[in-house]
C-alpha positions in Angstrom: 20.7 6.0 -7.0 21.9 7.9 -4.1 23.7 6.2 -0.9 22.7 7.1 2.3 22.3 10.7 3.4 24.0 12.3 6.5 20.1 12.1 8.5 18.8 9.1 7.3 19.0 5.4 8.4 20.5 2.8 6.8 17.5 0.1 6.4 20.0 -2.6 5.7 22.8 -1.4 8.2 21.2 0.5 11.4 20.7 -0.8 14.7 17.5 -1.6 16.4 17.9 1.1 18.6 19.1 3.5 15.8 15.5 2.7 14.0 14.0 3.4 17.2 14.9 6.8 17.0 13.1 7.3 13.7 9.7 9.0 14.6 6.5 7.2 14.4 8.7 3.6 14.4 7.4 1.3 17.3 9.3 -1.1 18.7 7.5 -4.1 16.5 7.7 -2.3 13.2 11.5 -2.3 13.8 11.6 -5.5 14.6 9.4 -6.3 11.2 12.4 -4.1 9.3 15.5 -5.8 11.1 13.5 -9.1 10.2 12.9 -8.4 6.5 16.0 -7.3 5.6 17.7 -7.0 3.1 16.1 -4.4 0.8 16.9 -3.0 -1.8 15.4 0.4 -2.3 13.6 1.9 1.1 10.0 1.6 -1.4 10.7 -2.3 -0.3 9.0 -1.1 3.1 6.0 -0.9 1.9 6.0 -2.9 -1.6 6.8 -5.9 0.9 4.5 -4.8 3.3 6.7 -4.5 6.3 4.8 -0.8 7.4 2.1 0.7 6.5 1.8 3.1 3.9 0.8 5.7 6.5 3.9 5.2 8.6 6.4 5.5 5.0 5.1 8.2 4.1 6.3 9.9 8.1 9.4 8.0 7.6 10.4 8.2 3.9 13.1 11.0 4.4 14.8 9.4 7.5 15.4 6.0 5.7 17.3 4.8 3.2 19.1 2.0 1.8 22.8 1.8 1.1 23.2 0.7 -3.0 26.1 -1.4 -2.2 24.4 -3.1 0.5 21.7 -3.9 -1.3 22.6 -6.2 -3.8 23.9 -9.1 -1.5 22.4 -12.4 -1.6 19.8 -13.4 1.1 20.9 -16.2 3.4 17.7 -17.9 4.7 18.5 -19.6 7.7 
């Protein structure tokens, strides 16, 4: 499993605005990502059904999910 690459976003790490700057993101499907994190491969997007299939399949190779990030716990609040 690779980490991040130098043009991709971390799903579990970025900013709002940094997803914002993915194209084809809108403002509510960032929200739905920021919302559903953690994950733990960027395939969580749409196996989880935070966006479409359509819309991963624009973003697949801006995104990505840092390994070490992804293996902590969920806190549910």
């Amino acid at each position: 499993v690779r980490l991040t690459g130098p043009n991709s976003v971390d799903l579990n790490q970025c900013s709002r605005e940094d997803l914002l700057r993915v194209p084809g993101l809108s403002e509510s499907l960032a929200d739905r990502i920021i919302d559903n994190r953690p994950y733990r491969h960027r395939l969580d997007l749409v196996a989880r059904m935070v966006v479409p299939s359509g819309v991963y399949q624009n973003i697949r190779d801006l995104v990505d999910v840092n390994t070490t990030a992804a293996h902590r716990s969920v806190v549910a609040s």
